[in-house]
C-alpha positions, 0 to 999 in steps of 0.5 A: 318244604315245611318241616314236620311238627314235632309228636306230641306226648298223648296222656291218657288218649289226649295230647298234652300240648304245651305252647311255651312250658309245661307246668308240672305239679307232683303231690310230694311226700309228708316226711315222717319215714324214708322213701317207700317204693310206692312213692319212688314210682311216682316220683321216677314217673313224673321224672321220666315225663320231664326228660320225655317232654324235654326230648320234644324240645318242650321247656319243663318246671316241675313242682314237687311239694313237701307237706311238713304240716300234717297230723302223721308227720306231728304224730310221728315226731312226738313218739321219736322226740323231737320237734316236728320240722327238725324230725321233718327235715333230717327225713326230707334228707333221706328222701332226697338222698334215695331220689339221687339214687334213683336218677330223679332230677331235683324239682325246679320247685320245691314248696313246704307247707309251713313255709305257704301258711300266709298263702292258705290264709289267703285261699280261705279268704277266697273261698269264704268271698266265693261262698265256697267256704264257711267259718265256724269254732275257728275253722274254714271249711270248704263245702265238698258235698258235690264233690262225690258225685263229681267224681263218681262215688256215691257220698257213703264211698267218699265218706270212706275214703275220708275217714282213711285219709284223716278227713274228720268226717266226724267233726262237729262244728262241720256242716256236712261231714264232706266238708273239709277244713281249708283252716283247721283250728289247732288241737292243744300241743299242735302247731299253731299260727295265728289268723283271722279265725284264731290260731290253728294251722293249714288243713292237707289239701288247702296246703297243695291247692295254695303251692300249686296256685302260688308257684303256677298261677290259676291251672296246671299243664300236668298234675301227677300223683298216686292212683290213691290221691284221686279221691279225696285229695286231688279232687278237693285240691281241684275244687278249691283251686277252681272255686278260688279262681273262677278258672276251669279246668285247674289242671288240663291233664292228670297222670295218677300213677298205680298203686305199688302192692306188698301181699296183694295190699297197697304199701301204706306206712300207716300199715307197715306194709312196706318196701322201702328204696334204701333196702333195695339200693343196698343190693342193686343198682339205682337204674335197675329199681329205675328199670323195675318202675318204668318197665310197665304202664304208669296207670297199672297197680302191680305186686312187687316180687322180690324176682322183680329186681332180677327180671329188671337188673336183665332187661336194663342189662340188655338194654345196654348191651344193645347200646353198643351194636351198631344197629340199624340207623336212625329207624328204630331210634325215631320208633323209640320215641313214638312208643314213648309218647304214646302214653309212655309206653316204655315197654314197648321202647324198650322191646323195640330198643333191645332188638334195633340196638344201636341209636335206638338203645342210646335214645332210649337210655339218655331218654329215660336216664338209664 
């Protein structure tokens, strides 16, 4: 008798199926603050995806950047003192540092951006033979006036989010202010390598569209990130990708992880609205914040409370309890694993978990690295 094929994990509605390996990339931090707990969820998430993916049996490279060249971090440097890539990797410390905590796995790739500034040269090229792309006052662009409505938004909504997310919308030498710089010339004072356009540096979403090629070739299995890099960065880092390579789609899955809220309002350290991981690792456990972030659908935005961690440290507690009952054969363990990749739904396997107890439990926690 044949044996049966292996379940396959279901994103989104849609199976991810992998034949060989599964390409993971996950936008990184810009290392100018620790680890707030918005971009814990988002790193936990794509961890508890690998080791899920690993349990079918499936071979997982993650791909985790670090975007040491960017306006905040050089911002953030110079009123602390010092030289922006020392600032940078004493913060890169810290985040790694809080990651351990957390029970997330080191990345099998780990790209910072002042290291691929030859590779963002390149894609400007590409995009520049593509005619995607225009030179003009030292810079590259890369013409993203479609990309609005591509993605749903009318072209004022996008502009918006641009100038949120330091899209210099306003920039002259543009020729629509959708357009966004793959080689940004640099301002007086600022980082500077030189290039066929003059000195400047990489632009934000050039710096993962270069990584991401440069690691995994043309596309991607899987591209994770925050619910609030969907527009503009994820959809410009796609467009280039794809513009570059002629290859559709760049990535064949998305996972956008929900917007983690303080007050109702997202944490953002541009507004100080923060939770920060090493403040909640300072009164529990690392599996219990682990607990707090998958006990929910990855998509979902939620409000942190300070109960929370509470609630988190007796669903982990029961969870382990359980571990320990002789449970009910192998049964609920096999219905751990269907919840699990069935759009992740951890709660349910966790429900399904604490009541079978036994195998169920121990599947859950080796699964989850609880």
């Amino acid at each position: 008798m044949d044996s049966p094929a292996p379940p396959r994990l279901q994103l989104g509605g849609r199976a991810l199926s992998v034949v060989g390996r599964a390409r993971i990339y996950v936008c990184g931090v810009t290392p100018y603050d620790v680890t707030h707990l918005g971009h814990a969820s988002t790193f936990v998430w794509v961890d508890a995806v690998d080791r899920v993916l690993r349990r079918l049996g499936v071979q997982v490279e993650v791909c985790r950047n670090v975007t040491d060249v960017d306006d905040v971090l050089f911002d953030a440097a110079a009123k602390a003192g010092a030289h922006y890539d020392r600032f940078a990797a004493v913060q890169q410390f810290h985040f790694e540092r809080d990651m351990d905590a957390l029970g997330v796995r080191r990345p099998a790739f780990e790209p910072r951006a002042h290291t691929f500034v030859p590779q963002v040269m390149a894609l400007a090229a590409a995009l520049l033979d593509a005619g995607a792309a225009y030179e003009a006052a030292g810079s590259v662009y890369f013409r993203g006036a479609s990309l609005p409505g591509a993605c749903g938004l009318s072209a004022l909504d996008a502009r918006a989010l641009l100038d949120e997310n330091g899209g210099r919308t306003d920039d002259p030498a543009k020729q629509d202010p959708l357009d966004q710089a793959v080689w940004q010339a640099s301002a007086e004072g600022e980082p500077s390598w030189p290039s066929p356009w003059g000195p400047g540096r990489p632009g934000w979403h050039a710096e993962c569209t270069a990584m991401a090629l440069s690691t995994f070739g043309a596309s991607v299995d899987l591209h994770a990130g925050g619910a609030d890099l969907r527009f503009p960065h994820h959809a410009y880092e796609s467009a280039q990708a794809e513009a570059a390579t002629g290859v559709t789609p760049f990535a064949r899955s998305w996972m956008h992880v929900g917007t983690v809220r303080l007050d109702g309002a997202k944490m953002a350290k541009s507004t100080g609205n923060l939770v920060f991981v090493s403040d909640l690792l300072a009164r529990t456990s690392g599996p219990v914040v682990r607990t707090l972030l998958l006990d929910r659908h990855y998509a979902d935005g939620w409000d942190f409370q300070e109960d929370a961690l509470d609630r988190a440290a007796d669903r982990l507690d029961s969870l382990r309890v359980a571990a320990d009952r002789p449970g009910r054969g192998g049964a609920g363990a096999s219905a751990v694993l269907d919840a699990l990749v069935d759009d992740l739904d951890v709660p349910r396997a966790l429900d399904v978990a604490i009541e079978t107890g036994g195998p169920a439990a121990r599947e859950l926690l080796a699964v989850l690295g609880l």
